[in-house]
TORDOPA-263252 format. One record per residue (C-alpha): residue in one letter; x, y, z. Coordinates in steps of 0.05 Angstrom, whole numbers, padded with zeros to 5 digits, always signed. Each point is the difference from the previous one (the first is absolute). Example, Ala and Ser with C-alpha at 12.3 -4.5 7.8 and 13.67 -1.06 7.14 Angstrom:
<drenlums>
a+00246-00090+00156/s+00027+00069-00013/
</drenlums>
This chain:
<drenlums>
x+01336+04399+01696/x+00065+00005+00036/x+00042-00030-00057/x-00027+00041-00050/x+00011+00062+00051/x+00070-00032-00001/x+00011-00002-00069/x-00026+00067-00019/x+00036+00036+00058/x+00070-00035-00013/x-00014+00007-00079/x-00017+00077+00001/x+00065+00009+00045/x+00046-00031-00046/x-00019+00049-00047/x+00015+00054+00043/x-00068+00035-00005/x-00048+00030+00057/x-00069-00025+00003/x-00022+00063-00036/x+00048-00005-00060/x-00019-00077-00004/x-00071+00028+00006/x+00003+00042-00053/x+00033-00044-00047/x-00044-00058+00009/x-00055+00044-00009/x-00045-00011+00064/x-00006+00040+00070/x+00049+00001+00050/x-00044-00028+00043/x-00005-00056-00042/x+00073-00014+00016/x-00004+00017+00071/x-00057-00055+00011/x+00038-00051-00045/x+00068+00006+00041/x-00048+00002+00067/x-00032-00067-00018/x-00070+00027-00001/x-00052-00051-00022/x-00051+00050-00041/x+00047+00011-00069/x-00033+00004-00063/x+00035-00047-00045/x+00001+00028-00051/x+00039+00057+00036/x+00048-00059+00021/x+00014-00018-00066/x+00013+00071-00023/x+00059-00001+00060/x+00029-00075-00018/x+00005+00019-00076/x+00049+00047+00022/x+00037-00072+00009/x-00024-00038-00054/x-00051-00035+00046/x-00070-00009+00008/x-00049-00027+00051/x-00057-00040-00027/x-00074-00020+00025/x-00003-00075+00026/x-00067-00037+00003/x-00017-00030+00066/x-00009-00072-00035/x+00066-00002-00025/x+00032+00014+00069/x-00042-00067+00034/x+00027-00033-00059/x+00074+00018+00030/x-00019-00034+00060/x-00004-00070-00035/x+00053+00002-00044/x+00079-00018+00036/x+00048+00046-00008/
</drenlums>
């Protein structure tokens, strides 16, 4: 969570907007984008995503299996 706390916090900066104006244009609470820059652990994704569109990103859902799949596989 740190890294997307990272990313949001450094992206909405070099913007130059406050959490509120970033709020508002992203259309979710500012408490949404006070717990994202915090690192909480409780975000709705969906939420998430609304905030990382604002970059052209996106988080998506993994399935447990395919992550024990990673563990095999060399990198």
């Amino acid at each position: 969570m740190k890294e997307l706390a990272s990313f949001v916090k450094e992206r909405r900066k070099s913007v130059n907007l406050t959490q509120e104006e970033f709020a508002e244009r992203a259309g979710v609470a500012l408490t949404v984008i006070r717990k994202i820059e915090q690192g909480k652990t409780n975000l709705n994704m969906e939420k998430v995503n609304l905030v990382l569109r604002m970059f052209g990103h996106q988080l998506a859902a993994v399935d447990s299996k395919e992550l024990v799949g990673l563990d095999n596989q060399e990198l």
